[in-house]
DSSP file (Angstrom, degrees, kcal/mol; ACC not computed):
  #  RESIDUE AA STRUCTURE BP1 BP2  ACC     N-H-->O    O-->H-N    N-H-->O    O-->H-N    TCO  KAPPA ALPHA  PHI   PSI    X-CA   Y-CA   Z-CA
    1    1 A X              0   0    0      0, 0.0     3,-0.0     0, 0.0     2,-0.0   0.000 360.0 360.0 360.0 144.1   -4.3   -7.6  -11.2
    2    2 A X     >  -     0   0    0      1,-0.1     4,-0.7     0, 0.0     0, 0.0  -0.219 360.0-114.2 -75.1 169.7   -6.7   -4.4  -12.0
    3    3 A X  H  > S+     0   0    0      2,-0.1     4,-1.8     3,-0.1     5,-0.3   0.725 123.1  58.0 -61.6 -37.3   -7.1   -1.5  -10.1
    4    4 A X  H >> S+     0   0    0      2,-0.2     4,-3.1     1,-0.2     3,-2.0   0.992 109.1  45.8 -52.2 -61.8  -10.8   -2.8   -9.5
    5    5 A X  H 3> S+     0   0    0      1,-0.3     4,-3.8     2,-0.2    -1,-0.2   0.930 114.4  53.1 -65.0 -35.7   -9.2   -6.5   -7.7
    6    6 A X  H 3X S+     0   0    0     -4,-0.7     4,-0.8     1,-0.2    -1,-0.3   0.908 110.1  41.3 -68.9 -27.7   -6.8   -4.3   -5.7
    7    7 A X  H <X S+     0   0    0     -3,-2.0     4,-1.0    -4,-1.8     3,-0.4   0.850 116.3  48.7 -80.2 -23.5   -9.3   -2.0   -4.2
    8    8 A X  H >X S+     0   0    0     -4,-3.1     4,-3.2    -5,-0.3     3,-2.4   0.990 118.6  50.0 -61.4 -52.1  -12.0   -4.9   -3.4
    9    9 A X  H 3X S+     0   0    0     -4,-3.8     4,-0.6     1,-0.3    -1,-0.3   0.537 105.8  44.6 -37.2 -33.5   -9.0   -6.3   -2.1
   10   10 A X  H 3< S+     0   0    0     -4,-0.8    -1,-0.3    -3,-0.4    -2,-0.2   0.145 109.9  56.5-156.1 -33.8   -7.8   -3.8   -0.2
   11   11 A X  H X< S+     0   0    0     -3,-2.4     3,-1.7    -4,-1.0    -2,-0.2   0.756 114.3  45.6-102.4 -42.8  -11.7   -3.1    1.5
   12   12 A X  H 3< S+     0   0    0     -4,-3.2    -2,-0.2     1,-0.3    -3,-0.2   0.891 110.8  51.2 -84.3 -11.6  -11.6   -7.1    2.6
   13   13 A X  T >< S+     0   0    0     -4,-0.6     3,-0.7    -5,-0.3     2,-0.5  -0.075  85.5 120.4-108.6  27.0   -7.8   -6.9    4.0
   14   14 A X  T <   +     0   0    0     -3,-1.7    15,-0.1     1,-0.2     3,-0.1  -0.865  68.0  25.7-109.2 150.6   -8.8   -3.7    6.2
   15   15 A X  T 3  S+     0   0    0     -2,-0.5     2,-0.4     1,-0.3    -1,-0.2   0.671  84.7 121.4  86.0  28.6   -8.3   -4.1   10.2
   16   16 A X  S <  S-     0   0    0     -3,-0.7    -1,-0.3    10,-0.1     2,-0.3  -0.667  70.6-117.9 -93.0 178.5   -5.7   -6.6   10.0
   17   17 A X        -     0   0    0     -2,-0.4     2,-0.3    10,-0.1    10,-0.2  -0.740  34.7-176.1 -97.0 149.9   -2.7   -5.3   11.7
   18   18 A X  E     -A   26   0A   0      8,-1.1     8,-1.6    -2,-0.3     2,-0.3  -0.803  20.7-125.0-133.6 178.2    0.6   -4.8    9.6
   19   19 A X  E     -A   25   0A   0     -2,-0.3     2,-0.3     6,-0.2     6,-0.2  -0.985  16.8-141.0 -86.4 113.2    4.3   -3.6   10.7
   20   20 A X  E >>  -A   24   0A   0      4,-2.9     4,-1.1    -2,-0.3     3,-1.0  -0.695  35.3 -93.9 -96.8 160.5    5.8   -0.9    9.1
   21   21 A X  T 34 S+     0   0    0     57,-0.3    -1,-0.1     1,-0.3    57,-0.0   0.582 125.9  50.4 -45.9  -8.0    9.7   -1.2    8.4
   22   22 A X  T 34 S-     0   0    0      2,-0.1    -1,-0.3     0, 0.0    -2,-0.1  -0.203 126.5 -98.7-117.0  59.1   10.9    0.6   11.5
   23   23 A X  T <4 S+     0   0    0     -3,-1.0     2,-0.7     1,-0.2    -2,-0.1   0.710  75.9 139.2  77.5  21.1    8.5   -1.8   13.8
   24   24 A X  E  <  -A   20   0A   0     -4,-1.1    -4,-2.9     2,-0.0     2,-0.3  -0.833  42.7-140.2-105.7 134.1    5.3    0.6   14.3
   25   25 A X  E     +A   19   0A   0     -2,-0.7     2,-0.3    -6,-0.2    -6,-0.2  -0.567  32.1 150.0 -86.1 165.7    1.8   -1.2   14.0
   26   26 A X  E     -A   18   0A   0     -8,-1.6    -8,-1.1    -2,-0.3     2,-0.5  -0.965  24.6-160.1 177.6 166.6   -0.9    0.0   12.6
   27   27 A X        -     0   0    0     -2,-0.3    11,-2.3   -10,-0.2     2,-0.2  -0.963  15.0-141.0-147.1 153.2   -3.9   -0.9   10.7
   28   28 A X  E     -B   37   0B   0     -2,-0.5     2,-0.3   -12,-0.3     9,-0.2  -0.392   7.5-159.3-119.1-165.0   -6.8    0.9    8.1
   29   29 A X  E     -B   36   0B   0      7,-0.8     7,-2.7    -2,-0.2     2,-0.7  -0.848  17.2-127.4  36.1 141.1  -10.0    1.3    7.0
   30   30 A X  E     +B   35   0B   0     -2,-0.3     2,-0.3     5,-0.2     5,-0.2  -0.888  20.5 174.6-115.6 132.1  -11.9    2.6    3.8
   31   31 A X  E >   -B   34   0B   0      3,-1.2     3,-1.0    -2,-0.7     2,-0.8  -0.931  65.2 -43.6-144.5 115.3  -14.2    4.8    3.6
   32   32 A X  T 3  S-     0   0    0     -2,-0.3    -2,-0.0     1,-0.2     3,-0.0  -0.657 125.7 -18.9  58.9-111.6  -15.4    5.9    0.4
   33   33 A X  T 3  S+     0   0    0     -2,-0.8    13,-1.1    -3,-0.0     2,-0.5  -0.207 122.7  93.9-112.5  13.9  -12.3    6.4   -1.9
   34   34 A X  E <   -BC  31  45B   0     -3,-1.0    -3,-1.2    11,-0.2     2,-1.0  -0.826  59.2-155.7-125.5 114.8  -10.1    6.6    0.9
   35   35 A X  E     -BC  30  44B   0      9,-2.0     9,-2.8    -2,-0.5     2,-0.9  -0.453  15.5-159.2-102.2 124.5   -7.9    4.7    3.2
   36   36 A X  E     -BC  29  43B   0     -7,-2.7    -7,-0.8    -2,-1.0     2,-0.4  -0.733  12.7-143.5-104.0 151.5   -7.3    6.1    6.6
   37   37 A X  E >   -B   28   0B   0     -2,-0.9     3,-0.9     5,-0.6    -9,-0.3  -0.828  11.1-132.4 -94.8 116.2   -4.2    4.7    8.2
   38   38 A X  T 3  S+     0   0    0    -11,-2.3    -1,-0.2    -2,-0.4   -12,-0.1   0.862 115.4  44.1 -32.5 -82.1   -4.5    4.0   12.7
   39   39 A X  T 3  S+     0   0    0    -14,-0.1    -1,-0.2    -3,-0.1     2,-0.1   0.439 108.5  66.0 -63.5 -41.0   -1.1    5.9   12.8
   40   40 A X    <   -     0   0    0     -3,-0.9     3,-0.0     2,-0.2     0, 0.0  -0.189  52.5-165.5-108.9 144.8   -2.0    9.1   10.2
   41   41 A X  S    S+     0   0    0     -2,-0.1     2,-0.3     2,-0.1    -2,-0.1   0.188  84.8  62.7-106.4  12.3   -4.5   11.9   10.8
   42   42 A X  S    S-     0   0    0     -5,-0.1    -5,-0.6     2,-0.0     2,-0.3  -0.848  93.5-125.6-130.6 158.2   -4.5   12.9    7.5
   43   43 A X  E     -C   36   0B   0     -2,-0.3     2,-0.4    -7,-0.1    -7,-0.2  -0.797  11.4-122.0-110.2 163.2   -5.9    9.8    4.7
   44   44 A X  E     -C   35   0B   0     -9,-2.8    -9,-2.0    -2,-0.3    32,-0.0  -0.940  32.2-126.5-116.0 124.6   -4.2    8.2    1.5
   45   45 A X  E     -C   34   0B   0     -2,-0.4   -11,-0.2   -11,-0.2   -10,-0.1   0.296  14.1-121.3 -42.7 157.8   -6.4    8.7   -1.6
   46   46 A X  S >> S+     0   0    0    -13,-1.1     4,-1.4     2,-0.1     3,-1.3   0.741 117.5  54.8 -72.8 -10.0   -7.4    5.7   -3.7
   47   47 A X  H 3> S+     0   0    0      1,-0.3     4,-3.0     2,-0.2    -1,-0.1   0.921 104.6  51.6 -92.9 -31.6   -5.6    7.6   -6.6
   48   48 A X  H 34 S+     0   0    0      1,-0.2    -1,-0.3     2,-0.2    -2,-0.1   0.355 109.9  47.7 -73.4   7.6   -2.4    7.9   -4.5
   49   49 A X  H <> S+     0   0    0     -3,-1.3     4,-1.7     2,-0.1    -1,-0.2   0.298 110.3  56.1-118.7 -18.4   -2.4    4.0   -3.8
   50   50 A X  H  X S+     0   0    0     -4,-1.4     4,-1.4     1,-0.2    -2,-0.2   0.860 110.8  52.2 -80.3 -33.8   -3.1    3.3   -7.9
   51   51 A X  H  X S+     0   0    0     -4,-3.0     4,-1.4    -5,-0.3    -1,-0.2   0.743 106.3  38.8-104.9  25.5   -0.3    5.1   -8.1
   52   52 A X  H  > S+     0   0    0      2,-0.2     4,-0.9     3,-0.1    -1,-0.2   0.580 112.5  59.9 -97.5 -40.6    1.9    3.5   -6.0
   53   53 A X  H  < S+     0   0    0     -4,-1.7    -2,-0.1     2,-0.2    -3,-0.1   0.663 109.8  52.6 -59.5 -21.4    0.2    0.1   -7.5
   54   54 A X  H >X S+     0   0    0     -4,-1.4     3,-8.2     2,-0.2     4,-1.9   0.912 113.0  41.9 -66.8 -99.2    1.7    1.9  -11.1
   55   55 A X  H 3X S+     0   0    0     -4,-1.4     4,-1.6     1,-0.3    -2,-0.2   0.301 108.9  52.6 -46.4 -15.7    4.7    2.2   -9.9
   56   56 A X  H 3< S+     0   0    0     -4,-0.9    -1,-0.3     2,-0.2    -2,-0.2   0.461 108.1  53.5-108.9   7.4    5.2   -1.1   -8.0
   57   57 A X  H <>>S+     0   0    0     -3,-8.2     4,-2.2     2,-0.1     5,-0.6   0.662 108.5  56.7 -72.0 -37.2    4.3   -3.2  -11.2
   58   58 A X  H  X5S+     0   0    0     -4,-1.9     4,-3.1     1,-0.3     5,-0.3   0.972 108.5  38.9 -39.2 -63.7    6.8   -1.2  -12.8
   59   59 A X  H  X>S+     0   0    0     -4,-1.6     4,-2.0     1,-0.2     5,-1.8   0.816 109.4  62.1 -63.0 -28.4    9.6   -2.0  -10.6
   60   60 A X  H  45S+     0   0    0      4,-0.2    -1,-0.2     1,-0.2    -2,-0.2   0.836 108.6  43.3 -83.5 -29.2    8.7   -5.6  -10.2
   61   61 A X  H  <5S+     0   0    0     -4,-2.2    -1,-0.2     1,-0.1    -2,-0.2   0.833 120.0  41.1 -80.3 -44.0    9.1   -6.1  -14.0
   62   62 A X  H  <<S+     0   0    0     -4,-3.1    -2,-0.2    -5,-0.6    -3,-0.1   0.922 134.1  10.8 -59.6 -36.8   12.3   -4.3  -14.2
   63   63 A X  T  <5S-     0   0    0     -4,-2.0    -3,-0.2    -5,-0.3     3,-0.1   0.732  91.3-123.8-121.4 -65.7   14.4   -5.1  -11.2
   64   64 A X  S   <S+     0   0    0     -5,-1.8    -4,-0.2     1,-0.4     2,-0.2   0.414  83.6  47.8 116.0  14.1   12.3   -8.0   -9.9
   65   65 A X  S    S-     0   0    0     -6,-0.8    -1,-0.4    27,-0.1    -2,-0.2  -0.687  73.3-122.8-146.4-152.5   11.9   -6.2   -6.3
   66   66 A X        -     0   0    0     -2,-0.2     2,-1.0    24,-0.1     3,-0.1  -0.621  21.0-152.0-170.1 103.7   11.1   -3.1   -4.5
   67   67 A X        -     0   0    0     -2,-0.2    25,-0.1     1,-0.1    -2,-0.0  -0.704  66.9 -48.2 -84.7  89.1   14.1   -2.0   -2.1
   68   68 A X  S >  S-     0   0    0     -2,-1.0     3,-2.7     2,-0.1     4,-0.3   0.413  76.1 -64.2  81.3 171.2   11.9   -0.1    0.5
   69   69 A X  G >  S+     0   0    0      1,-0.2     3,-5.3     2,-0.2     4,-0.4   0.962 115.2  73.0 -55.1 -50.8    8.9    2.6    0.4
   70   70 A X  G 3  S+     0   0    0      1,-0.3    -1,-0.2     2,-0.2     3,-0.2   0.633  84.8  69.1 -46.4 -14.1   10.7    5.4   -1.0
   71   71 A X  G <  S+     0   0    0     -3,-2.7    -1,-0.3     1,-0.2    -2,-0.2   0.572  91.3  55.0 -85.1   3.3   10.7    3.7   -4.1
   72   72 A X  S <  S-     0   0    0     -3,-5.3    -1,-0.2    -4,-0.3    -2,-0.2   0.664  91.6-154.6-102.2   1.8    7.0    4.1   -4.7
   73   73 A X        +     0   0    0     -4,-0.4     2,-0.3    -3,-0.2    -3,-0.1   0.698  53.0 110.2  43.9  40.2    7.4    8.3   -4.1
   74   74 A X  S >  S-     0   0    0     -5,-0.3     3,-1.8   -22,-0.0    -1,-0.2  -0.774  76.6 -89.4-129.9-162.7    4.0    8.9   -3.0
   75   75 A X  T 3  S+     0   0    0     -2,-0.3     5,-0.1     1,-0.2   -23,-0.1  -0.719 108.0  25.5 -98.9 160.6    2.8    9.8    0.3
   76   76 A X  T >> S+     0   0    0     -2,-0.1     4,-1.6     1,-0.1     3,-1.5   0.437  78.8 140.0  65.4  -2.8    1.9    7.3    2.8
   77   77 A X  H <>  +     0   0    0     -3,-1.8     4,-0.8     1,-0.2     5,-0.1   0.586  57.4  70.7 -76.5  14.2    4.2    4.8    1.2
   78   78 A X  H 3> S+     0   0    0      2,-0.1     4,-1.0     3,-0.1   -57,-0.3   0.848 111.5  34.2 -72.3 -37.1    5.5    3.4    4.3
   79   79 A X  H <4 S+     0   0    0     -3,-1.5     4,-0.4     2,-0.1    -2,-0.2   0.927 114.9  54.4 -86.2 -31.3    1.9    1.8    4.6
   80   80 A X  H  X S+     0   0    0     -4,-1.6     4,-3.1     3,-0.1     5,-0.2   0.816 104.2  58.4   0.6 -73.3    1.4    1.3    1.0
   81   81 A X  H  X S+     0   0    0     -4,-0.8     4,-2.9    -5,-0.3     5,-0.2   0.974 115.7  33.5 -47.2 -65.3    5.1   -0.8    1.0
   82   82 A X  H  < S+     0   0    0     -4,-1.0     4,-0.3     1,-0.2    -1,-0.2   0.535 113.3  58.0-107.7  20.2    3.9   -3.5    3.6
   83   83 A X  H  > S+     0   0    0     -4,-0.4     4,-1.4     2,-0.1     5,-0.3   0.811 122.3  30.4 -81.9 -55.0    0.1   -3.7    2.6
   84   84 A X  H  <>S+     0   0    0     -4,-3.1     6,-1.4     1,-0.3     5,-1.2   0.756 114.9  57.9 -82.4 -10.7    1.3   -4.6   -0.7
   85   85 A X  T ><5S+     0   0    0     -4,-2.9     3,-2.1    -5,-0.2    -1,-0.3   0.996 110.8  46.6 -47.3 -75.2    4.2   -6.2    0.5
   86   86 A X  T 345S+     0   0    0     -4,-0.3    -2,-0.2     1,-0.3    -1,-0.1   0.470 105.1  61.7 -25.3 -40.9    1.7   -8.2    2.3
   87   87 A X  T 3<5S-     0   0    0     -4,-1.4    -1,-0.3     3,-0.0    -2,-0.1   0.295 112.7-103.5-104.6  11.5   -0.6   -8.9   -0.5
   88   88 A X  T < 5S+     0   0    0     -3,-2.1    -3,-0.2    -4,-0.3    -2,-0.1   0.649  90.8 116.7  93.0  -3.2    1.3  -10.6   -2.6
   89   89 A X  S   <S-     0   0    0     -5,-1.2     2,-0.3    -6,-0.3    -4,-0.2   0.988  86.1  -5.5 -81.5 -61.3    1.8   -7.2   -5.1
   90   90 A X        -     0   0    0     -6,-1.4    -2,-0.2    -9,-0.2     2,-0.2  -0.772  67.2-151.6-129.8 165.2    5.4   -6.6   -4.7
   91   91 A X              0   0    0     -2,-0.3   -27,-0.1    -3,-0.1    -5,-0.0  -0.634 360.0 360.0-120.1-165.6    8.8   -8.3   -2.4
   92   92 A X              0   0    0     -2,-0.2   -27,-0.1   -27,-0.2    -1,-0.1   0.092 360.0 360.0 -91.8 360.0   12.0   -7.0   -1.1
């Protein structure tokens, strides 16, 4: 997958609702180059979700998984984790 298929993606998959691992819902929107998060007052860049998208091809080729958000070491990767979780980008 491109960066391009992941953001189109990414613009049609906002306002479903997701979980994040310790049970809080929450849901996004895009606006411009940006996804703001229900939960967050503050938004996560597209460049900080490409590189989270980097990092979680990476792992998926190495290891074959991705054991929790902290392995994608960017901010916002607790919503990151179980959008892409979600989309088929990375598993457990």
């Amino acid at each position: 997958m491109s960066e391009e298929e992941l953001w189109n993606l990414l613009v049609d998959s906002q306002n479903e609702e997701y979980t994040t691992y310790k049970g809080l819902t929450f849901s996004y929107t895009i606006r411009g180059y940006e996804m703001f998060v229900s939960r967050k007052d503050k938004s996560i860049t597209r460049a900080t979700i490409m590189i989270a998208f980097h990092r979680a091809q990476e792992l998926m080729q190495s290891v074959g998984s991705v054991k929790g958000p902290k392995k994608l070491g960017t901010f916002g990767a607790s919503y990151i984790y179980v959008i892409f979780e979600k989309l088929g980008i990375l598993q457990r």
